[in-house]
GUTIKOL-627986 format. One record per residue (C-alpha): x, y, z; residue in three letters. Coordinates in steps of 0.05 Angstrom, whole numbers, padded with zeros to 5 digits, always signed. Layout:
BEGIN
XYZALA ...
This chain:
BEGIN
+00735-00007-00075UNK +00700+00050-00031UNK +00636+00029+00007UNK +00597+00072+00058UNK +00558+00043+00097UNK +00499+00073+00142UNK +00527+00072+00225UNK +00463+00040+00245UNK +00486-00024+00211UNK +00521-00076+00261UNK +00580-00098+00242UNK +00593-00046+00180UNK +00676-00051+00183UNK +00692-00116+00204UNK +00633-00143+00145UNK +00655-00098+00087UNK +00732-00077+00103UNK +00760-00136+00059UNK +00724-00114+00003UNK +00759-00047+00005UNK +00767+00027+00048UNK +00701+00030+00080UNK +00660+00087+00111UNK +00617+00098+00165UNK +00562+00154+00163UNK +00498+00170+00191UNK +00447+00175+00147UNK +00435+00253+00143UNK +00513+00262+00128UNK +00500+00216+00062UNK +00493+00269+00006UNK +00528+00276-00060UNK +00589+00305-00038UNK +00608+00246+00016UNK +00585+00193-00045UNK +00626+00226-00096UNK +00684+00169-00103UNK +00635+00109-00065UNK +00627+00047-00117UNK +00576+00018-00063UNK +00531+00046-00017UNK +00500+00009+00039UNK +00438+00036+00073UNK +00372+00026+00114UNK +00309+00058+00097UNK +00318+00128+00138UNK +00344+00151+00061UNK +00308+00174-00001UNK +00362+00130-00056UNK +00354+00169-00121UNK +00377+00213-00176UNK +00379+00275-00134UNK +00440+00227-00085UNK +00469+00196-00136UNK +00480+00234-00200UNK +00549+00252-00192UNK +00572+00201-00161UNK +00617+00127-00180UNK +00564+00087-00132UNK +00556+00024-00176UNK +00519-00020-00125UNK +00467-00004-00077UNK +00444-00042-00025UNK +00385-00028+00033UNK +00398-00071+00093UNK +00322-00072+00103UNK +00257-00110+00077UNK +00223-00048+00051UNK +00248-00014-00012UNK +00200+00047-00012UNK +00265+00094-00005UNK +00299+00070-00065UNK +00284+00090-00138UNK +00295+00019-00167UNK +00267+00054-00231UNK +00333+00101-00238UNK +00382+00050-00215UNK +00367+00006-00275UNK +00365+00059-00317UNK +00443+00075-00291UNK +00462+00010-00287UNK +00467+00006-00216UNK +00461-00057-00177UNK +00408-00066-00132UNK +00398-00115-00063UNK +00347-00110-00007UNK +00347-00154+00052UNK +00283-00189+00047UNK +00260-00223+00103UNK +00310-00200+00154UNK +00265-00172+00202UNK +00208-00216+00184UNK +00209-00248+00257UNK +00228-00178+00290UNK +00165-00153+00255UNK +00120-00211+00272UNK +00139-00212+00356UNK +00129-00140+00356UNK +00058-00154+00326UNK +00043-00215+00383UNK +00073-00169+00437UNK +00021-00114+00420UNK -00041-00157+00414UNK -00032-00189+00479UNK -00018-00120+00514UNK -00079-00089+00477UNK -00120-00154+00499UNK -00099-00143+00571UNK -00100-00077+00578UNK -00176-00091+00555UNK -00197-00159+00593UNK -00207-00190+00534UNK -00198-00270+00513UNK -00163-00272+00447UNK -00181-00345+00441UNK -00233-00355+00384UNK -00217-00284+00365UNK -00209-00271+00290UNK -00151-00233+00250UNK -00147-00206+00181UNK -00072-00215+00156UNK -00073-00173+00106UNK -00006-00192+00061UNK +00012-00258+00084UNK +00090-00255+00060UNK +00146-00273+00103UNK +00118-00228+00159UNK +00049-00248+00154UNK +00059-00312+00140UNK +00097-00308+00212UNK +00037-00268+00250UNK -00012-00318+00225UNK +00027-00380+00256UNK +00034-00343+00315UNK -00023-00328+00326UNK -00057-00393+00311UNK -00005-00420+00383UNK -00057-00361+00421UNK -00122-00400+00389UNK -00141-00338+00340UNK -00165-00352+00274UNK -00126-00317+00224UNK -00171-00297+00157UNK -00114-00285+00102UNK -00115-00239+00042UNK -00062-00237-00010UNK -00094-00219-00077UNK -00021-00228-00115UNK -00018-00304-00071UNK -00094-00315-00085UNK -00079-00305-00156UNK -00011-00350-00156UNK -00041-00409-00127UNK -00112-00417-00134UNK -00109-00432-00063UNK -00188-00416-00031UNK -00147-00401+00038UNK -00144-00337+00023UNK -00200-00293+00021UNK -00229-00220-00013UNK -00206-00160+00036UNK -00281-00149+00048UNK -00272-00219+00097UNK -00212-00199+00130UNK -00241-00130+00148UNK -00291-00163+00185UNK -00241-00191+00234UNK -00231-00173+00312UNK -00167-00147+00289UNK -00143-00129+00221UNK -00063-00131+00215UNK -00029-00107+00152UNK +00041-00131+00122UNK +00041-00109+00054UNK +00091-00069+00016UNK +00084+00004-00003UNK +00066+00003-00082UNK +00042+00042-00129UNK +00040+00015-00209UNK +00030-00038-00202UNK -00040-00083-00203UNK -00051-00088-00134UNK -00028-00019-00110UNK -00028-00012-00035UNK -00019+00066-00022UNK -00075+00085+00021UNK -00110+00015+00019UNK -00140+00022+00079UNK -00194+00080+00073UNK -00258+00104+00094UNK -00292+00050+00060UNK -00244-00002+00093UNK -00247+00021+00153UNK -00330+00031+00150UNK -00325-00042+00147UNK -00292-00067+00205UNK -00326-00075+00271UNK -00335-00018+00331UNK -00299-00059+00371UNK -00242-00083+00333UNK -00166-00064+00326UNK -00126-00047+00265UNK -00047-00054+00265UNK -00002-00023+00229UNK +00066-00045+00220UNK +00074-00038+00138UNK +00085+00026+00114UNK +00044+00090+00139UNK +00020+00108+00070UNK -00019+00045+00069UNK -00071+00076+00109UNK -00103+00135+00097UNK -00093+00187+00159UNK -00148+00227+00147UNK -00199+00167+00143UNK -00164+00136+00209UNK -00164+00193+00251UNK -00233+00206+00236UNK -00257+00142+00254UNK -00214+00134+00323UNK -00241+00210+00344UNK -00309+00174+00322UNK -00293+00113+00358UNK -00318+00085+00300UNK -00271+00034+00303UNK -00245+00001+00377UNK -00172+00028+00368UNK -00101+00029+00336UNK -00031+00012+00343UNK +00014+00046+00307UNK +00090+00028+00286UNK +00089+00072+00211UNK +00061+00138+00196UNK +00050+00168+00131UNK +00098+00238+00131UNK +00154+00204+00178UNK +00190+00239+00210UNK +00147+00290+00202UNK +00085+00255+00231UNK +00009+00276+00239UNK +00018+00264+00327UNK -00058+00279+00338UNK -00066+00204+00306UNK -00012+00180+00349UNK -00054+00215+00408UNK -00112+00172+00388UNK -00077+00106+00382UNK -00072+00053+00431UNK +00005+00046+00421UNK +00047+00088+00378UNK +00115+00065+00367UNK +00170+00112+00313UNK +00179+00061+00263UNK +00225+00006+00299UNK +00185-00063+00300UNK +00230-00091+00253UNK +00295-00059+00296UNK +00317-00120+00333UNK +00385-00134+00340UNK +00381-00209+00297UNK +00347-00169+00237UNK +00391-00116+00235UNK +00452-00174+00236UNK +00419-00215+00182UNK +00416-00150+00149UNK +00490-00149+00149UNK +00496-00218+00124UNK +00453-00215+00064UNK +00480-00145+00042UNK +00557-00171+00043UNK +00537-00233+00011UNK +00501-00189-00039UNK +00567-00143-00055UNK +00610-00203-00062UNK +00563-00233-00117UNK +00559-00167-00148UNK +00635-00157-00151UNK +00650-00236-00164UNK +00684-00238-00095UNK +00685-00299-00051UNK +00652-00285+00019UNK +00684-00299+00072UNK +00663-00262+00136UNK +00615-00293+00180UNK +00583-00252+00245UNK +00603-00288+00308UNK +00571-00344+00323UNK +00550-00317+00385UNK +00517-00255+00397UNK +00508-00209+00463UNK +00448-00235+00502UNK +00390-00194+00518UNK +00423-00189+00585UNK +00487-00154+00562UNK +00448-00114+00513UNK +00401-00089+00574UNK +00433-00101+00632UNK +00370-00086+00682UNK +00343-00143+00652UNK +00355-00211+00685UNK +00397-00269+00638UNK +00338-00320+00654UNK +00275-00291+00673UNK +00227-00337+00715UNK +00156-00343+00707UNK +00096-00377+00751UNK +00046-00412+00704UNK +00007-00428+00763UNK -00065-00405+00760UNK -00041-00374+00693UNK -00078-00381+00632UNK -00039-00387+00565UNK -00047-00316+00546UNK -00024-00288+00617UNK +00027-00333+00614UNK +00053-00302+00540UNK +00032-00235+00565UNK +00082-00235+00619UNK +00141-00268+00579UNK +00138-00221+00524UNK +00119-00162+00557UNK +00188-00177+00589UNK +00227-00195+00537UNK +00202-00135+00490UNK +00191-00072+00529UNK +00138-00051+00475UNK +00108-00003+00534UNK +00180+00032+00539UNK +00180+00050+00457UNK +00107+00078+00465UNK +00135+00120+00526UNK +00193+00144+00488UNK +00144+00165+00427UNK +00102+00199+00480UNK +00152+00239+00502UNK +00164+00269+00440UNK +00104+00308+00446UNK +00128+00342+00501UNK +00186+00380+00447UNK +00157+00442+00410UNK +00131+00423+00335UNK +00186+00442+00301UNK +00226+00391+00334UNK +00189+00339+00337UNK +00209+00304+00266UNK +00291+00303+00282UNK +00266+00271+00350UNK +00232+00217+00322UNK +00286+00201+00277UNK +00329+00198+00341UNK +00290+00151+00365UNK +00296+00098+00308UNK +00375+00114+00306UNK +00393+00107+00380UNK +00339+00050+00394UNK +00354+00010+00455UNK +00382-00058+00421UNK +00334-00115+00429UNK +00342-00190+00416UNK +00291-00235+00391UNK +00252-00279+00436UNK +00282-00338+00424UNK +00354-00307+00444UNK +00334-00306+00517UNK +00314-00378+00560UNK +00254-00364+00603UNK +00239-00415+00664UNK +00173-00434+00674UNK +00156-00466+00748UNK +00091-00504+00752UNK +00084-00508+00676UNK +00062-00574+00640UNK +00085-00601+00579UNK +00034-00569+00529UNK +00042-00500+00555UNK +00118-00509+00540UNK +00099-00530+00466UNK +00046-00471+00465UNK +00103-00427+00491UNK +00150-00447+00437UNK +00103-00443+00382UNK +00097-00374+00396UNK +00176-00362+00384UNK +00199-00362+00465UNK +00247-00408+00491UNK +00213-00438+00545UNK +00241-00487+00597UNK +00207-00524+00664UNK +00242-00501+00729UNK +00292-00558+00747UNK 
């Protein structure tokens, strides 16, 4: 068998060479040509996956190491007879810390409490289902909407979009769909956004065409809205940057790029060709993984924080702001404005393929000095391994 296998995908050779000659390639180098005698392709989502790549080609199996399947035309694979896996889930966690990160940085950067704040959860799937007990450990009070769920279960948690609007912050984790009875491609309009409050937030870390650029750029230069932070953009890479000029943080598409997604990634596409092919897996990643320390060396192995005089949401401010340099990835996008136009959208797709590897929270012990036992728990509801100084 001959796979090949996107670079940006950790531990391509030693998870796929037993299956056969395997690979490696960038993304842009994937074209009909370098596919010709591949039975499997393994990807991420900076790659449109359709007839225009594959006709030609012996690719049998296709898998995206990613949650989102936007890039792929599941339509034509069918139609060829082409097997199809996506690594749902993988970056669910990845997703939801970048989401808590940027809350309590917007929320500090403003002065503002979140406690007895409200959020509309818009999608409340693996990610949002994440966000919302996250947030719950900062004392917000998530307001969910899931038509497909609402429908499923008959369960009155979850309420019309018109409620969750009305939130202090609306946060959206829904998939990019089209035919399909609850489409989401540009669900959050003018109307939408006419409903939520002057004051309150919206985040974006779905897909870009969920929202409507037009509509959102119009009411941030109206400041009809309080402000937005940005991880997707409808166009990437080639990006409307006056709206990422408006927002409150603008990242290039990498909230679900931590290291531990893109591993699990790994996992569940190998385990995914080895069903396909009626192999037997047998590679495992190692059971330990670099620390955040070894992945950023600048960065201490155990940070240490002071909860003295520290309210719970200073407290989480500092530890994640720490562990995630979300600032950093705004800075980075920031810079890209500096670069003529023309090169702005092969800049931001540097940026998602040489991100800075990041581990999850939980990867990296933080000491806590003068810390009781609830903040711990609070602490470790929120995802971070928190211990008291010894």
């Amino acid at each position: 068998m001959y796979l090949v296998v996107d670079e940006n995908i950790p531990f391509a050779r030693e998870a796929f060479s037993h299956l056969g000659s395997v690979t490696v390639l960038p993304a842009q180098e994937m074209t009909p040509a370098t596919l010709q005698k591949a039975q499997a392709l393994i990807t991420r989502s900076n790659i449109t996956v359709n007839a225009d790549l594959l006709t030609n080609t012996d690719v049998q199996f296709v898998g995206t190491a990613t949650t989102g399947v936007d890039h792929v035309d599941q339509r034509y694979l069918a139609e060829r007879r082409i097997g199809f896996a996506a690594a749902l889930g993988c970056n669910a966690n990845s997703v939801a810390e970048y989401v808590l990160t940027a809350l309590l940085t917007t929320a500090h950067q403003r002065g503002i409490s979140l406690t007895g704040k409200t959020i509309g959860v818009i999608g409340v799937g693996r990610i949002g289902s994440l966000v919302a007990d996250k947030v719950r450990a900062l004392g917000m009070e998530p307001i969910l909407n899931d038509p497909p769920l609402a429908r499923e279960t008959g369960n009155p948690h979850y309420q019309p979009i018109t409620e969750a609007l009305q939130a202090d912050v609306v946060t959206l984790h829904v998939p990019l769909t089209v035919d399909v009875p609850d489409p989401t491609l540009h669900l959050i309009g003018e109307k939408e956004l006419s409903r939520m409050a002057p004051s309150a937030v919206l985040i974006n870390a779905a897909r870009g065409e969920v929202v409507d650029t037009n509509a959102l750029l119009q009411a941030l230069t109206r400041r009809t809205i309080g402000g937005a932070v940005l991880d997707v953009w409808e166009g990437e890479p080639s990006i409307r940057w006056e709206l990422f000029s408006q927002a409150l943080i603008g990242t290039p598409h990498i909230a679900g790029h931590s290291y531990d997604g893109k591993v699990k990634g790994t996992v569940m596409m190998y385990q995914a060709c080895c069903r396909f092919w009626g192999i037997e897996p047998t590679w495992t990643p190692p059971t330990t993984l670099p620390s955040t320390a070894n992945l950023a060396p600048e960065r201490p192995p155990q940070p240490e924080f002071h909860a003295t005089d520290k309210d719970l949401q200073t407290l989480a401010h500092d530890v994640t702001t720490t562990l995630y340099d979300l600032a950093g990835d705004h800075q980075r996008m920031k810079h890209v404005l500096t670069l003529p136009e023309t090169m702005r959208p092969r800049a931001f797709q540097r940026l998602r393929r040489d991100y800075p590897p990041r581990r999850e929270f939980a990867n990296t012990p933080v000491v806590i000095k003068g810390s009781r036992n609830h903040v711990l728990h609070q602490l470790n509801a929120l995802g971070i391994t928190a211990r008291p100084a010894t």
